[in-house]
C-alpha beads as a LAMMPS data file, in Angstrom:
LAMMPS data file: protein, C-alpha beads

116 atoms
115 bonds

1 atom types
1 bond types

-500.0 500.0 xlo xhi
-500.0 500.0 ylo yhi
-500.0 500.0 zlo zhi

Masses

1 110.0

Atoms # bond

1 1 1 -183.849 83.451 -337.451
2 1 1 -186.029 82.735 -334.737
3 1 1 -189.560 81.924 -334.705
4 1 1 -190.449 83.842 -331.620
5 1 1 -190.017 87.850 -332.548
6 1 1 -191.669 90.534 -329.998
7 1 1 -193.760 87.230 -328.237
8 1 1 -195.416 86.616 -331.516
9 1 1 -195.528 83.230 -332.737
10 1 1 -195.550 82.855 -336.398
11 1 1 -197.314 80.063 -338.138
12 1 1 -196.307 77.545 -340.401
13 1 1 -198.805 78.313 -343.561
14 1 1 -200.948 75.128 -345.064
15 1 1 -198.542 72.970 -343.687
16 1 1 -200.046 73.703 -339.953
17 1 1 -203.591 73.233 -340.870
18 1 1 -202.502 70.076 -342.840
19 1 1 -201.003 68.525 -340.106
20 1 1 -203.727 69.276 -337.889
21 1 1 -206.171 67.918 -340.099
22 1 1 -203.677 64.754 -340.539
23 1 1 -203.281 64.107 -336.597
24 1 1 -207.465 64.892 -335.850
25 1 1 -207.783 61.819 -338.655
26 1 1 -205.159 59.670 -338.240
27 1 1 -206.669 57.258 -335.677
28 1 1 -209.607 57.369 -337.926
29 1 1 -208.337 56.195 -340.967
30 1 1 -205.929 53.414 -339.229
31 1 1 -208.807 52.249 -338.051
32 1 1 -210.697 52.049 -341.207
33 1 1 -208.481 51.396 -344.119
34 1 1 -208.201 47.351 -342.479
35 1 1 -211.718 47.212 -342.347
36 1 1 -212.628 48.565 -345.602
37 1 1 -209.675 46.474 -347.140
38 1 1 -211.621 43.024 -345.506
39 1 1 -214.874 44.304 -346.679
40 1 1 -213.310 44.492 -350.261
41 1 1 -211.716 40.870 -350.043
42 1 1 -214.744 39.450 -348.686
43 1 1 -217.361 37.193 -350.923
44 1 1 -220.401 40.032 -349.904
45 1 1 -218.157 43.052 -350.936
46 1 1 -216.960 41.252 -354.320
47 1 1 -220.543 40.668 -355.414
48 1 1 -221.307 44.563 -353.978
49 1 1 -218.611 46.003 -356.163
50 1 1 -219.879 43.783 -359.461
51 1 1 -223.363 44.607 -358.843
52 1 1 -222.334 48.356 -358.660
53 1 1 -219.935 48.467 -361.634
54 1 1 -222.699 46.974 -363.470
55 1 1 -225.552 49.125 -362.331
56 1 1 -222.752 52.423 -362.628
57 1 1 -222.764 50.897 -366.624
58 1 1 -226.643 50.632 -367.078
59 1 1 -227.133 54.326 -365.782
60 1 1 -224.522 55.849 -367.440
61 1 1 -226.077 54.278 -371.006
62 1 1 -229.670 55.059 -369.707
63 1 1 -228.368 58.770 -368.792
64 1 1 -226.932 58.955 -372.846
65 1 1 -229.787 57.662 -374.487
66 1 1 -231.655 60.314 -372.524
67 1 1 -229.762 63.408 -373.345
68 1 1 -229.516 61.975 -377.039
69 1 1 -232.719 62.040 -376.954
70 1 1 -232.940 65.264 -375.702
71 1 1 -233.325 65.368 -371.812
72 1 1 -232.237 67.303 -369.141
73 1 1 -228.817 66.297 -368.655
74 1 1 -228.659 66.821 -364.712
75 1 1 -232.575 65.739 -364.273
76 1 1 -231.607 62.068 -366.319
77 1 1 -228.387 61.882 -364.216
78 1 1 -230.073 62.213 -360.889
79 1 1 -232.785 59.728 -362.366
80 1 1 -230.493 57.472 -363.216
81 1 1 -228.149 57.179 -360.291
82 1 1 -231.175 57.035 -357.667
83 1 1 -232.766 53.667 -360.139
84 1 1 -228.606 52.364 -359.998
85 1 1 -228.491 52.726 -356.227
86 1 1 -232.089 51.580 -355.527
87 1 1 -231.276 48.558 -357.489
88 1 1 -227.859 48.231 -356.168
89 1 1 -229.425 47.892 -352.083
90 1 1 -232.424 45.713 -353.288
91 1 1 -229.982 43.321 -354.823
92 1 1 -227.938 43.137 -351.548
93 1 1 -230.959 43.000 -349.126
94 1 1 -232.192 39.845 -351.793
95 1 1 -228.980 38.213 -351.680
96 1 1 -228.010 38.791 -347.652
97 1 1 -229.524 35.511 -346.441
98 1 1 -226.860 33.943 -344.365
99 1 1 -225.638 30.601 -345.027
100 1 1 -223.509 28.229 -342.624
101 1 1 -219.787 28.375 -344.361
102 1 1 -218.808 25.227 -345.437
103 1 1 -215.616 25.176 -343.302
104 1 1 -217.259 24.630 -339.524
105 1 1 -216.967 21.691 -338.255
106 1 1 -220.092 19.483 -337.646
107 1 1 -218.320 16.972 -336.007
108 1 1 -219.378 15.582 -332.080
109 1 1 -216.685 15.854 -330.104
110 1 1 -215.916 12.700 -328.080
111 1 1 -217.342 12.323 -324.594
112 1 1 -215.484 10.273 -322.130
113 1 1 -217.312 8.998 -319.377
114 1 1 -214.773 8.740 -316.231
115 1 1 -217.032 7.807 -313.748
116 1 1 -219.274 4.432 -314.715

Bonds

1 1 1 2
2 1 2 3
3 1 3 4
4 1 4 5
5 1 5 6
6 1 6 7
7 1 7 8
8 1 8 9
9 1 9 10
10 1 10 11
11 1 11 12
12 1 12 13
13 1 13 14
14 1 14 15
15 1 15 16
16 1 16 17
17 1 17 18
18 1 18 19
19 1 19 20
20 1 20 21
21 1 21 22
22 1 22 23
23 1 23 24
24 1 24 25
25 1 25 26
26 1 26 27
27 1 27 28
28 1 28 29
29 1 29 30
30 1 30 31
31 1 31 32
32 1 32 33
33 1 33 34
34 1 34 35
35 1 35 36
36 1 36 37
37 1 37 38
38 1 38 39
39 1 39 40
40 1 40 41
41 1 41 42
42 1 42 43
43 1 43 44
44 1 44 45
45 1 45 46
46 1 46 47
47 1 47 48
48 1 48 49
49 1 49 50
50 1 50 51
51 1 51 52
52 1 52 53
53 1 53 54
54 1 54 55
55 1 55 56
56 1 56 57
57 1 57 58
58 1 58 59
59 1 59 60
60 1 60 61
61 1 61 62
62 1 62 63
63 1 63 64
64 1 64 65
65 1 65 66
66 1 66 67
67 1 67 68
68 1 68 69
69 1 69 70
70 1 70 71
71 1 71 72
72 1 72 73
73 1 73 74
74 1 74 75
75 1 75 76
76 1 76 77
77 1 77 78
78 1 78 79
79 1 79 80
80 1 80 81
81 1 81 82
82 1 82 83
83 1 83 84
84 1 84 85
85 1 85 86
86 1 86 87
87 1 87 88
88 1 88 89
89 1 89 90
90 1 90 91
91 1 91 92
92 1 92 93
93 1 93 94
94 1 94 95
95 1 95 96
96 1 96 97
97 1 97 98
98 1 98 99
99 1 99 100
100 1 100 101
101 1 101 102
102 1 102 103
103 1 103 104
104 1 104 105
105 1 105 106
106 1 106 107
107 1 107 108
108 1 108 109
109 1 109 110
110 1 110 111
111 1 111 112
112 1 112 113
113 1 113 114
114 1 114 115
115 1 115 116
């Protein structure tokens, strides 16, 4: 059967909008998934993602003892997570001093002198 009955076009359901939403995107997220991937592998993003698995751990204890204690189980959360990510960015402004990597080359390049 064809799509086109009395000039109407019928759509394709979810699968339309998906694709729509897929091709608005899709330069996007080619564009991003290499950088995030070398932000991952880097040295900075390592120590990012230790620092916040450790900081996600401390606030999710802190946010327990609080509601065993008999808290507000959304106020502690909230109080929590803002102390994790607060100490999460002052631990990477503290430790974003850049160093020279060790691979450059401090080598002087050899001058010749054509013209005594």
């Amino acid at each position: 059967m064809s799509r086109f009955v009395h000039k109407r076009i019928y759509g394709r359901g979810l699968g339309g909008i998906f694709r729509g939403v897929y091709k608005f995107f899709r330069p996007l997220l080619s564009f991003l998934i290499p950088t995030i991937k070398k932000a991952v592998k880097s040295t900075t993003g390592r120590k990012l993602i230790k620092q916040a698995k450790k900081s996600a751990l401390k606030a999710g204890v802190k946010t327990l003892s609080d509601v065993s204690s008999g808290e507000n189980v959304k106020e502690s959360m909230t109080k929590n997570l803002k102390k994790a990510t607060a100490d999460v960015l002052r631990k990477v402004e503290s430790g974003s001093k850049f160093t020279k990597s060790k691979t450059s080359n401090n080598r002087k390049k050899k001058s010749y002198n054509f013209f005594h």
